[in-house]
DRENKOLDO-874132 format. One line per field, with one value per residue (C-alpha): residue number from 1; chain; x negated, y, z. Coordinates in Angstrom, 3 decimals. Layout:
k	c(NUM ...);
c	c(A ...);
X	c(X ...);
Y	c(Y ...);
Z	c(Z ...);
END
This chain:
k	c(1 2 3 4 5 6 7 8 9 10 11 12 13 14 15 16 17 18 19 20 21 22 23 24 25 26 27 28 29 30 31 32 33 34 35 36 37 38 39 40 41 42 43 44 45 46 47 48 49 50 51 52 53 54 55 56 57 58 59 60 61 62 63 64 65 66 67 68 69 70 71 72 73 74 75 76 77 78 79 80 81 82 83 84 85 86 87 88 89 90 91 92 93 94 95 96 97 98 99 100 101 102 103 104 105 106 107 108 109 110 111 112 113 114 115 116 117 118 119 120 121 122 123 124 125 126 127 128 129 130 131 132 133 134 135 136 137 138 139 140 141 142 143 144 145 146 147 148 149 150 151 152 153 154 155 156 157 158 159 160 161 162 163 164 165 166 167 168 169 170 171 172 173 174 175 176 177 178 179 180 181 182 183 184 185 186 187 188 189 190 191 192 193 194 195 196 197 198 199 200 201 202 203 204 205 206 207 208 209 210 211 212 213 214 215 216 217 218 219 220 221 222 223 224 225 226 227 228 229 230 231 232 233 234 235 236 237 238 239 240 241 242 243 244 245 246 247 248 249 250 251 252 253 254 255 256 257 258 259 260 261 262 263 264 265 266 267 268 269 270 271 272 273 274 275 276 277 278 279 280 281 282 283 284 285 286 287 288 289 290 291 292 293 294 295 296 297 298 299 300 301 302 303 304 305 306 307 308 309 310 311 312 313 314 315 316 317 318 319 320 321 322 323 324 325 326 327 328 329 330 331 332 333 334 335 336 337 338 339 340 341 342 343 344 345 346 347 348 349 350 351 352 353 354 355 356 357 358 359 360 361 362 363 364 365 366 367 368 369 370 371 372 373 374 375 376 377 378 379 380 381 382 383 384 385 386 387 388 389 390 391 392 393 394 395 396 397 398 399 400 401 402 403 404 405 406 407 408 409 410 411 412 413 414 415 416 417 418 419 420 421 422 423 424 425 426 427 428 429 430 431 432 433 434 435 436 437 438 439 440 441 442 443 444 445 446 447 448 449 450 451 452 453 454 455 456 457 458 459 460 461 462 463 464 465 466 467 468 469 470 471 472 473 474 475 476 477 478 479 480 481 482 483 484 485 486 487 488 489 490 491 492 493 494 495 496 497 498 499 500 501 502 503 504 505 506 507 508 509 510 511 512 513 514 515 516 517 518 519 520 521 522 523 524 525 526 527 528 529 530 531 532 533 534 535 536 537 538 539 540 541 542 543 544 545 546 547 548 549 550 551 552 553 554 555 556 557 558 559 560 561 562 563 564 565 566 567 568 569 570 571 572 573 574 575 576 577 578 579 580 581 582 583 584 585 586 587 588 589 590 591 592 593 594 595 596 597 598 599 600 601 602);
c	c(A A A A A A A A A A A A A A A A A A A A A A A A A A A A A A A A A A A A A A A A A A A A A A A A A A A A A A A A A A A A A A A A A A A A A A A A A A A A A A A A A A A A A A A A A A A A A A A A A A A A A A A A A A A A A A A A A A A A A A A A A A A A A A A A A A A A A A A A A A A A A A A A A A A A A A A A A A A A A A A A A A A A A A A A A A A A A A A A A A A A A A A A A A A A A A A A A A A A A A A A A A A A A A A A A A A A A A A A A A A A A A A A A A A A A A A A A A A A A A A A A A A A A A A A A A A A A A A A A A A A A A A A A A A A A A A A A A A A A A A A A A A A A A A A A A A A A A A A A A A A A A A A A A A A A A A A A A A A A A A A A A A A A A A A A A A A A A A A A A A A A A A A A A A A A A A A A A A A A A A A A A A A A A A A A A A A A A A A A A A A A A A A A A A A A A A A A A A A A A A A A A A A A A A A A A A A A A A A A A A A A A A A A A A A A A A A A A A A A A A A A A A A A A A A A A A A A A A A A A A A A A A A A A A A A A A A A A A A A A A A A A A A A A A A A A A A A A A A A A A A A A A A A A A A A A A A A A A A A A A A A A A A A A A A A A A A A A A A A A A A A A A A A A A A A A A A A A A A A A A A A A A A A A A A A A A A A A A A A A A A A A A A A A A A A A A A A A A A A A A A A A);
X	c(-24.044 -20.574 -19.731 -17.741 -16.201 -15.836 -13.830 -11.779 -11.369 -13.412 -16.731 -17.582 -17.185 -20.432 -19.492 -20.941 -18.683 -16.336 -12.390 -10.104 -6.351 -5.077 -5.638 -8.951 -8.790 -10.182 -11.802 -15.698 -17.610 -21.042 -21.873 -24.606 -25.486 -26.125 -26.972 -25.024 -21.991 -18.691 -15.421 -12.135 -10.765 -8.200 -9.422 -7.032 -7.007 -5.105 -3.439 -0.938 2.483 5.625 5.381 7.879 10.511 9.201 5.806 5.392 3.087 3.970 6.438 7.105 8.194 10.068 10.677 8.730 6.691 9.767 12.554 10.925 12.253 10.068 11.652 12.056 8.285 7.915 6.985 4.076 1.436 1.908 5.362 6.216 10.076 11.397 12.771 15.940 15.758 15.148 14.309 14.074 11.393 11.823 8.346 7.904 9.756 11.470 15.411 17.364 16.917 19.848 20.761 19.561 21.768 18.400 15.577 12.056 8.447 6.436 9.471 8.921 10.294 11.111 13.265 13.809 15.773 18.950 18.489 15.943 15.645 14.317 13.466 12.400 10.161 9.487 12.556 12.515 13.904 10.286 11.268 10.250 13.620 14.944 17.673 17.769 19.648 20.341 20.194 22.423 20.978 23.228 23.443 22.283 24.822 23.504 23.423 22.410 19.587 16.022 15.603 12.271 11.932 8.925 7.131 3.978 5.071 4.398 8.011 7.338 10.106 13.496 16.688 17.867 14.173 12.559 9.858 9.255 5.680 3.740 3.565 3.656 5.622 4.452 1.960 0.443 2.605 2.385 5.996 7.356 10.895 12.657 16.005 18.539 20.633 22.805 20.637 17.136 15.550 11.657 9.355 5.665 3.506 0.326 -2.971 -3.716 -1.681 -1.469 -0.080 -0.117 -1.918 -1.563 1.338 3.662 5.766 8.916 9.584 8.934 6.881 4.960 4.088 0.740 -1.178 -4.370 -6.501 -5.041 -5.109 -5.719 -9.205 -9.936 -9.432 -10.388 -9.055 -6.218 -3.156 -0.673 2.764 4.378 7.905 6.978 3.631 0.473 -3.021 -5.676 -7.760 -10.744 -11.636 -11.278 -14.880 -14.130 -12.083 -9.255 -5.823 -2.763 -3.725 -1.031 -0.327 1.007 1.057 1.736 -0.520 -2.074 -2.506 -2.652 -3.871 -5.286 -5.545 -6.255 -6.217 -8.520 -12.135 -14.062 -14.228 -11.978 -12.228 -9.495 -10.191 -9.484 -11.092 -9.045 -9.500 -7.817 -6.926 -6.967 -5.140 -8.688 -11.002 -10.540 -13.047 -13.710 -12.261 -13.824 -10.096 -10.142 -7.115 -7.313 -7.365 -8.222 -4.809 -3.354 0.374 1.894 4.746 3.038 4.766 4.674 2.863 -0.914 -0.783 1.548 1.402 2.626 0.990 3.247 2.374 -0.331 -1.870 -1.617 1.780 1.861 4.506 1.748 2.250 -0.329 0.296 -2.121 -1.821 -3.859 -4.978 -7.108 -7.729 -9.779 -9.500 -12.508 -11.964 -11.007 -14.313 -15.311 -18.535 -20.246 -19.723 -21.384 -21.655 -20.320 -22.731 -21.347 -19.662 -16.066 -13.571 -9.152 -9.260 -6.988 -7.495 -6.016 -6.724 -8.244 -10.818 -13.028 -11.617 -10.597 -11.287 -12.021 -10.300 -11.164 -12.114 -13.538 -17.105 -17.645 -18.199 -17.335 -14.447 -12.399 -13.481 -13.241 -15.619 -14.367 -15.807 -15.013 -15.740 -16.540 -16.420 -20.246 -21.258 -19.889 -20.606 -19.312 -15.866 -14.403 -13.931 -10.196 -8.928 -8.309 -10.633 -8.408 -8.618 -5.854 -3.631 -2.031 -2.379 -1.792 -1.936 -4.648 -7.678 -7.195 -3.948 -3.572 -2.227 -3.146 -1.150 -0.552 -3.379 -4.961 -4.157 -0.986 0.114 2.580 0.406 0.186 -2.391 -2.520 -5.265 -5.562 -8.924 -10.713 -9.064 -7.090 -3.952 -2.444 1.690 4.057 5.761 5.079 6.291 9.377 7.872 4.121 2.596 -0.827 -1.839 0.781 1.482 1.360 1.809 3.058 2.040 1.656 5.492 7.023 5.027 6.041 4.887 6.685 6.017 2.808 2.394 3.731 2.024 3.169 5.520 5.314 7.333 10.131 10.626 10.257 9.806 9.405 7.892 9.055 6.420 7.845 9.670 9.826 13.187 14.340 14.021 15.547 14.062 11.790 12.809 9.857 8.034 4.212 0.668 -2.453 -1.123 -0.959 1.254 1.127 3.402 5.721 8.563 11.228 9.164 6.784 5.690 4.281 2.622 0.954 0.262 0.804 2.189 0.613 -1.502 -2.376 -2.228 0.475 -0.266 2.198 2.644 5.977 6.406 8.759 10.092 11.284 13.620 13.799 16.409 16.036 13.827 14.411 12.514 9.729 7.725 5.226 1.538 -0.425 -1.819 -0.781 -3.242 -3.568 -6.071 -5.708 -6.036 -3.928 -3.784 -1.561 0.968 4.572 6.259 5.167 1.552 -0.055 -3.282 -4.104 -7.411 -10.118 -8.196 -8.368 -6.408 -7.628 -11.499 -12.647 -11.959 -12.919 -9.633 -7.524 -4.350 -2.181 1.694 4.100 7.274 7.875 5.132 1.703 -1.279 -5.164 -7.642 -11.625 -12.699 -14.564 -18.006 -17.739 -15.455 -14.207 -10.775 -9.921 -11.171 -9.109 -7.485 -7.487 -6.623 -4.246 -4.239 -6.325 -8.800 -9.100 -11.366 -11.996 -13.873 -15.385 -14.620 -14.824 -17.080 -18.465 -19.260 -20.650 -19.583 -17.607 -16.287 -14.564 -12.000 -12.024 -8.502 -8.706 -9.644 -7.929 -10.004 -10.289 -13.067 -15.875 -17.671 -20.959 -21.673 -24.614 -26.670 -26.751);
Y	c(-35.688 -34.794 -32.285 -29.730 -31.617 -34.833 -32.339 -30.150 -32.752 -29.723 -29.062 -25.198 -23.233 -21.236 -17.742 -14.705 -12.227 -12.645 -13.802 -11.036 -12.754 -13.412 -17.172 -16.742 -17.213 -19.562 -20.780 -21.032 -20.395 -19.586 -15.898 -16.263 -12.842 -12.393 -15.597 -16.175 -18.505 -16.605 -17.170 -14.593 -14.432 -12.756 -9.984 -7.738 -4.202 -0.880 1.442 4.976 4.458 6.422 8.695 8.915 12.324 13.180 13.126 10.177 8.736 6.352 4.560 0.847 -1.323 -4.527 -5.688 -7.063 -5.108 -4.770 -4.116 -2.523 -0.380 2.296 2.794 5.565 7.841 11.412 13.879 15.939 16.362 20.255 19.864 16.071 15.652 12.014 10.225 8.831 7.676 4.840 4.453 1.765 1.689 -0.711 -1.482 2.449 4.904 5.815 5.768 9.221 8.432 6.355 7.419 5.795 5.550 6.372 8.508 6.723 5.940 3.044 0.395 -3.122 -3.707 -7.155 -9.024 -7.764 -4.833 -5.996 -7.759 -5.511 -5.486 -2.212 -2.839 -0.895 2.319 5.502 7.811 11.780 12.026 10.835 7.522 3.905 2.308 -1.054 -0.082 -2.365 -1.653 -4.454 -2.953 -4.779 -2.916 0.079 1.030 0.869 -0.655 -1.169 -4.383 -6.342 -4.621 -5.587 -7.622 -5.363 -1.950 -1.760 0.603 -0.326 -3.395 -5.922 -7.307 -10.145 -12.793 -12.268 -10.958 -14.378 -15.354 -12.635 -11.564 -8.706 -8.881 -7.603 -3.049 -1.135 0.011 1.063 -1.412 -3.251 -6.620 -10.042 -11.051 -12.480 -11.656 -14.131 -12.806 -15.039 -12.769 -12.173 -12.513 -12.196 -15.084 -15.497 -17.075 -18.085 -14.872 -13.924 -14.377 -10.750 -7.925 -5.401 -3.146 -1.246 -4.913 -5.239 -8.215 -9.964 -12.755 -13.922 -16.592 -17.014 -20.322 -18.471 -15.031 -13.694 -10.636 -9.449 -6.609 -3.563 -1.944 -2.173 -0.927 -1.847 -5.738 -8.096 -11.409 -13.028 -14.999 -17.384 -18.370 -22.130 -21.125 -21.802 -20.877 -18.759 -20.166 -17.576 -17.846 -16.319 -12.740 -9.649 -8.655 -5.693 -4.438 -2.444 -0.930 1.015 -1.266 -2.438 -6.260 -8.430 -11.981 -14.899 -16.756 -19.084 -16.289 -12.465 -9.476 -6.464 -3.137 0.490 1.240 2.729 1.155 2.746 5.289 6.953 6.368 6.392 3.097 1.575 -1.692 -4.571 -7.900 -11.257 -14.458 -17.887 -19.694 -19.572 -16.611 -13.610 -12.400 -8.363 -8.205 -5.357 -3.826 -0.554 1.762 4.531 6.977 6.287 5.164 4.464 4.146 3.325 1.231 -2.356 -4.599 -7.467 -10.839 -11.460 -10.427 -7.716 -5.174 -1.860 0.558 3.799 7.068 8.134 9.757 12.647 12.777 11.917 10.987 8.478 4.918 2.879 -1.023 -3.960 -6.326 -9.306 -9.101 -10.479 -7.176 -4.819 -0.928 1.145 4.644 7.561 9.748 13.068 12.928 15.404 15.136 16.656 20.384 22.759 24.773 28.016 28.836 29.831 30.205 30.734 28.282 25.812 22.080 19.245 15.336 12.726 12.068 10.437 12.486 16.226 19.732 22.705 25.717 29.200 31.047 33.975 34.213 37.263 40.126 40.799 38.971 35.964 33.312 31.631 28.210 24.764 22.319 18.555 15.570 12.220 11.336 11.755 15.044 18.088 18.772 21.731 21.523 23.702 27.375 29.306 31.705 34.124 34.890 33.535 33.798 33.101 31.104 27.901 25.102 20.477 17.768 15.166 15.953 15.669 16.680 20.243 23.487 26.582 29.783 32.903 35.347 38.971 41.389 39.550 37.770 34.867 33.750 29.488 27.870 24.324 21.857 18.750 17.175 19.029 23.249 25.213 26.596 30.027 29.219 31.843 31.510 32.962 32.926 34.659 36.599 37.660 36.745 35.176 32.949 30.773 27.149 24.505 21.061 18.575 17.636 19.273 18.512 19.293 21.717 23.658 27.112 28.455 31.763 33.481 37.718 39.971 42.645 44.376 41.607 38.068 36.262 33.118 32.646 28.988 28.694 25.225 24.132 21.551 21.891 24.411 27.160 28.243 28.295 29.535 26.597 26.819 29.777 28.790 29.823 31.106 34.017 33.408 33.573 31.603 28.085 24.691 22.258 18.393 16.045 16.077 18.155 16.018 15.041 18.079 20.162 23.436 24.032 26.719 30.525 33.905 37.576 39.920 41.457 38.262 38.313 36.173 32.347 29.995 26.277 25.267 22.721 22.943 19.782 20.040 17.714 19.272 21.757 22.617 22.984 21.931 22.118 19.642 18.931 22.148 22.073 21.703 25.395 28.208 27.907 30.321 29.581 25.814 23.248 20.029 17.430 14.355 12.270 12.828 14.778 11.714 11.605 14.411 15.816 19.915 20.884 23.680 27.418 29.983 29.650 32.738 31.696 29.498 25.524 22.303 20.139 17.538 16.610 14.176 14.017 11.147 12.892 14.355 14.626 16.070 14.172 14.795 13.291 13.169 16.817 17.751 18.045 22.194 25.081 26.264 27.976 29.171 26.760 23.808 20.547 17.708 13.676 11.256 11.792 8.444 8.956 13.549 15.865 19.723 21.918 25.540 27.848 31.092 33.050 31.152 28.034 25.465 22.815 19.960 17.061 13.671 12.321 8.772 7.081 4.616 1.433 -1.909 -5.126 -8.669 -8.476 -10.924 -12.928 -14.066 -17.165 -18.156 -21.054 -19.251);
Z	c(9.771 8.978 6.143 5.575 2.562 4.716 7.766 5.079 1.996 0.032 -0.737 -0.017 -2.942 -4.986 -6.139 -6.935 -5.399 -2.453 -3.130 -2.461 -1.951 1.472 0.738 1.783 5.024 7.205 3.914 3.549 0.671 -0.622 -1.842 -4.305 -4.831 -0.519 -0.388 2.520 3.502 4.297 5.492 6.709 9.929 11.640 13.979 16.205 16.025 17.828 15.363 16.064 15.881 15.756 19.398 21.508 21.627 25.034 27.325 29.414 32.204 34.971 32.902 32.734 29.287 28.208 25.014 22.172 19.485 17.352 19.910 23.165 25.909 27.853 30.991 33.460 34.417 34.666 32.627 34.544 34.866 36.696 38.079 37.448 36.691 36.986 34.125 34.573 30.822 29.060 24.955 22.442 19.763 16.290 15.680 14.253 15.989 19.444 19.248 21.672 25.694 26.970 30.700 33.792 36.798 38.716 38.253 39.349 38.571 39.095 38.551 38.315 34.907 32.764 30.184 26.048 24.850 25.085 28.669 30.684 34.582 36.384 39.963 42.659 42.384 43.639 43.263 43.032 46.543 47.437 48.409 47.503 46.433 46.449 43.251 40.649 37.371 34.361 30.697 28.148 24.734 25.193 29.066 32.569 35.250 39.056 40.314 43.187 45.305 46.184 49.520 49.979 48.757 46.114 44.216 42.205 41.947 38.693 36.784 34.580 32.903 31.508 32.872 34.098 35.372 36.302 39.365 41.053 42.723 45.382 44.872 48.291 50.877 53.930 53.387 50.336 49.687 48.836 48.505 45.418 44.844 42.308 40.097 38.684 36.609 39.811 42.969 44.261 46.447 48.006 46.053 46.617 48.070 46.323 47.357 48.702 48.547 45.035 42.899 39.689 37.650 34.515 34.400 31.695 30.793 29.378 32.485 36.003 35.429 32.501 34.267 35.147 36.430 36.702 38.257 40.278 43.302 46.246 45.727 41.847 41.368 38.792 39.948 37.342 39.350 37.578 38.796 37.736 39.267 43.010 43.533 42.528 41.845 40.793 37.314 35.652 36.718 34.300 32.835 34.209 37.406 36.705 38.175 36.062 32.903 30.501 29.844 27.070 25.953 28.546 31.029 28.427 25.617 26.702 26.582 29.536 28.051 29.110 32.943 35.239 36.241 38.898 40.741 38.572 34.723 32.156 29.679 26.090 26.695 25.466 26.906 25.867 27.807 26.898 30.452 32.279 30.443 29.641 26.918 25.949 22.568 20.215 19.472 21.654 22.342 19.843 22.956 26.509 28.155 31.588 33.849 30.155 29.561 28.032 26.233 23.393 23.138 22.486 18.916 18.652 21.651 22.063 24.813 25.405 27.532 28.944 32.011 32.161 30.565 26.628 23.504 21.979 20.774 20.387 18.746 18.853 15.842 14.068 10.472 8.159 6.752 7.905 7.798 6.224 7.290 4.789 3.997 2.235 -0.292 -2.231 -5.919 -8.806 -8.554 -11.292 -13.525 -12.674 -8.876 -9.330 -7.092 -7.637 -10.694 -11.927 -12.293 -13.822 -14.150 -11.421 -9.523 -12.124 -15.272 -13.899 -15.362 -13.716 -15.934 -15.141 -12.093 -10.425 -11.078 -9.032 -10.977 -13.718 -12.482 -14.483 -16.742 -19.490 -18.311 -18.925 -17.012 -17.073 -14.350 -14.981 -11.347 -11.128 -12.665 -14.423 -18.255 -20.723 -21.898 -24.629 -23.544 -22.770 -25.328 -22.146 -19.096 -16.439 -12.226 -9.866 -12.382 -12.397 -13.936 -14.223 -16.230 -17.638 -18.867 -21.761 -22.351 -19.470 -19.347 -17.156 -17.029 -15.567 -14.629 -12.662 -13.553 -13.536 -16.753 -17.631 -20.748 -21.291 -23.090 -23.526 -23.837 -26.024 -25.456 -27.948 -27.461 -26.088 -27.372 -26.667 -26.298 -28.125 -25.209 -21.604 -18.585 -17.801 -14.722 -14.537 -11.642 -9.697 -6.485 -6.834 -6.249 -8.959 -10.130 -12.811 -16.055 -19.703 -20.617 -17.127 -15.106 -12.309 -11.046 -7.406 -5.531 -5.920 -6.627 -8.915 -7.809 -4.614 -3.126 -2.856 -4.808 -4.174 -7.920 -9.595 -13.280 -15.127 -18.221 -20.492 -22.814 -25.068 -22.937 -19.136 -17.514 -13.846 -11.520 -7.774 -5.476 -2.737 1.328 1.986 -0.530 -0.042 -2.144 -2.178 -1.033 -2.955 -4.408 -5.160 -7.103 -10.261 -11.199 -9.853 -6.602 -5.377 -2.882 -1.736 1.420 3.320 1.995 3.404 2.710 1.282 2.018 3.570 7.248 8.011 7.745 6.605 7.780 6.106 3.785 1.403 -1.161 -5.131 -6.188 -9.816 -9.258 -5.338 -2.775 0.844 3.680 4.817 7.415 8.646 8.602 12.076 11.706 9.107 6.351 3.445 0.637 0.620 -1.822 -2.283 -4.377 -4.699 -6.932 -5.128 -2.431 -0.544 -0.629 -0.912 0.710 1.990 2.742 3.283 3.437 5.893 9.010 9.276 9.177 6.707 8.097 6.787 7.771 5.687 6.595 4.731 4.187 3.676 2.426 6.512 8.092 7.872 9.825 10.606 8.076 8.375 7.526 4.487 4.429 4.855 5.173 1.935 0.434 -2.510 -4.673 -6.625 -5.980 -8.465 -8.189 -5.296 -1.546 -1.619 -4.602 -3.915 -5.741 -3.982 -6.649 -5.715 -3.255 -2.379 -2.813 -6.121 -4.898 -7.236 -4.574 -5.412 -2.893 -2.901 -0.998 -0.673 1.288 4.088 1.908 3.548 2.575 3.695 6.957 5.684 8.103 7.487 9.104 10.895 13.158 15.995);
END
């Protein structure tokens, strides 16, 4: 029997945990502690991108992953208004639309960014057109017209070698129509007549299609340049589907299966099969624009009308989703503390206990459970506070009070020197040495004072935009934020985001909802994490930022506000609540890691 030593020039490796560098793969080894052999292999997967600046659906695509065009569609789904727009996207984000000379749907569209072809179509004056317009990576110029009028119709190949194929007129066709770069000529005619298939390639002889309408079709036809044979069937039937890849390696996403069914089934191609793949579209998808290769796709739009971007890619890696967990619960429920530290070494400092009102409780976390830590000098709720845990400060109080005290590991310290405005329920972050504390109350009125602390002395710091109380802050002095809050007396929500660069703030970008009574944690202005508040019920939601915008997270485990925020947008800690809650909960980042195979006889 051959061995794997006598294939590879290697015998398989024995070890007791599995290798973590990229090197890995396609390497087998032995895991002695599952007993089990392993290897790593690439697997593809659908992630968000960057959405487009305006609602989409019936719109067509060229391009690869990295420099694609979505062209033309409408913007429904009420009123539909035709596009007559095209935009580029750079592997991230959508550029401004460019101008069309004509607005249409349903175009039969090929070729890269730079040298596109738009064909055909159904135009807003309600008829199927036979315009064709060239695209040379900064405008649209007409050019020589279909010799039949299409709409629905597949476009596969490049500018200079491109086909238009079959769509519907009056009638469902089966004409191929071949460009040159200057004219059109016949080509072979399909099999039977169809439109809206999923369809790609970057030559005639290379160019494929599969699936569509008329009636839902699975069938798969190739083209050599003069004539088309038909291949494998889809797994499953399907019309208004995206495609990428060409005939020999591809890909059929999204669509429509019967009788009416929106889809995120991926399937791949291999020249004769097509195989379901277990990458799905984040979100069911349909009548986007498609383009890329086999391993990096992009699928654009939506039906009804949407701005999202969705990209295909292969890794070795594989993505474990970010999760909330309860943690060790404090001794005593508190709620409007301060916090300081990590995940795994954080204190909880002060609180409202309910009556008789503020505390003096020290509480530190080991990442497991709480224990006793050494008491304030000063009862403390609503104050402020950052740093290590072992080396913190809190300050501030209610009734309001600009007193510091500072921590060392072993006690606390009352500062000769307070702050320069009294105040509570303001935002706060930093460290011992440099610590920030924006907004908050001084009694009757908000506040949009900064102060900063260098570890001696407060000093006036920039003034915020926005006055607010009872929001959160993440970062460092040079590079934080504040997000979130309200009035007083607390009936207007907040959802602006506003960025310190050490001496001035400037705006960022806003919340999804106005939140007051969040917490937040994080390292700089870009990474930060909000969660819990009231909005104006209690809510459970997380949403992360990345120095402009804020996006959804898994939500935490239960509604809470008013509590404390300690740790890194990917390593989190949430600590009490209001009212007195003893409840403690970790957040825990998406985790990217190698995807282990284990391998098998079967």
């Amino acid at each position: 029997m051959t061995t794997y030593k006598e294939i590879f020039g290697k015998p398989i490796k024995v070890v007791s945990s599995d290798p973590t560098d990229a090197g890995a793969e396609g390497q087998v080894w032995y895991n002695s502690t599952s007993g089990t052999f392993k290897t790593v292999v690439s697997v593809g997967a659908w992630s968000s991108s960057g959405n487009m600046l305006e609602n989409r659906q019936n719109v067509e695509g060229a391009g690869t992953q990295t420099a694609g065009l979505a062209i033309g569609g409408a913007t429904g789904p009420a009123t539909p208004a035709f596009l007559a727009t095209s935009s580029e996207y750079n592997g991230s984000s959508w550029s401004s639309p460019v101008s069309k000379n004509v607005a249409a749907i349903s175009e039969a569209t090929f070729g890269t960014e730079t040298a596109a072809v738009a064909a055909g179509g159904y135009n807003n004056s309600g008829a199927t057109a036979s315009t064709v317009e060239e695209y040379n990576g900064s405008s649209w110029t007409a050019v020589t017209s279909l010799p039949q009028a299409t709409r629905g119709a597949m476009g596969m190949g490049a500018e200079n070698s491109g086909l238009v194929v079959g769509g519907e007129e009056s009638s469902v066709l089966t004409n191929t129509q071949e460009y040159n770069g200057s004219g059109w000529t016949a080509g072979g005619a399909i099999p039977t007549g169809v439109y809206n298939a999923a369809a790609n390639g970057t030559s005639e002889s290379n160019s494929w299609f599969a699936g569509g309408s008329d009636g839902f079709k699975n069938a798969t036809v190739l083209y050599n340049g003069t004539s088309w044979t038909v291949s494998g069937n889809l797994n499953t039937a399907r019309d208004q589907a995206g495609g990428s890849g060409i005939q020999t390696d591809a890909l059929a996403f999204g669509g429509r299966t019967p009788p009416n069914n929106p889809s995120n089934v991926t399937e791949s191609f291999n020249g004769s099969t097509w195989t379901t793949s277990s990458a799905t579209l984040g979100t069911n998808a349909k009548q986007a624009a498609a383009f890329g290769t086999s391993t990096a796709a992009v699928f654009a739009g939506n039906d009804p009308a949407a701005a999202i971007t969705q990209e295909f890619n292969f890794s070795i890696y594989s993505p474990i989703a970010a999760t909330w967990a309860s943690g060790g619960a404090l001794s005593t429920g508190r709620e409007s503390m301060s916090s300081a530290g990590t995940q795994t070494a954080a204190l909880a400092v002060g609180g409202r206990v309910g009556p008789p009102g503020a505390s003096t409780a020290v509480e530190s976390y080991n990442g497991t459970a709480m224990s006793g830590a050494p008491s304030l000098n000063t009862a403390r709720q609503y104050a402020g506070g950052c740093g290590t845990q072992t080396a913190a400060i809190t300050y501030a109080n209610n009734p309001v009070s600009g007193a510091t005290e500072e921590y060392d590991g072993s006690s606390w310290a009352t500062q000769p020197n307070s702050m320069s405005t009294a105040r509570r329920s303001f935002a706060s972050f930093g460290i011992q040495t440099a610590a920030l504390a924006a907004g908050g109350t001084t009694g009757p009125a908000v506040s949009s004072l900064t102060e900063e602390y260098n570890g001696t002395s407060w000093t006036a710091g920039g003034a915020l935009s926005q006055a607010r109380q009872y929001y959160a802050g993440a970062g460092i002095e040079t590079s934080g934020l504040v997000f979130g809050g309200s009035d007083n007396p607390n009936s207007t929500k907040y959802a602006n985001t506003e960025e310190y660069g050490g001496t001035s703030w400037t705006a960022g970008g806003a919340l999804p909802t106005g939140t007051s009574g969040l917490m937040g944690c994080g390292a700089t202005q870009t990474a930060a994490l909000a969660f819990g508040g009231y909005q104006p019920s209690k809510v459970a939601t997380t949403v992360e930022y990345d120095g402009s915008a804020w996006s959804s997270k898994p939500a935490m485990g239960g509604a809470t506000a008013e509590g404390s925020g300690a740790g890194t947008n990917v390593a989190g800690l949430s600590i009490g609540g209001s009212p007195a809650e003893t409840g403690v909960e970790e957040f825990t980042g998406e985790i990217v890691q190698l995807d282990y195979k284990t391998l098998t006889s079967s």
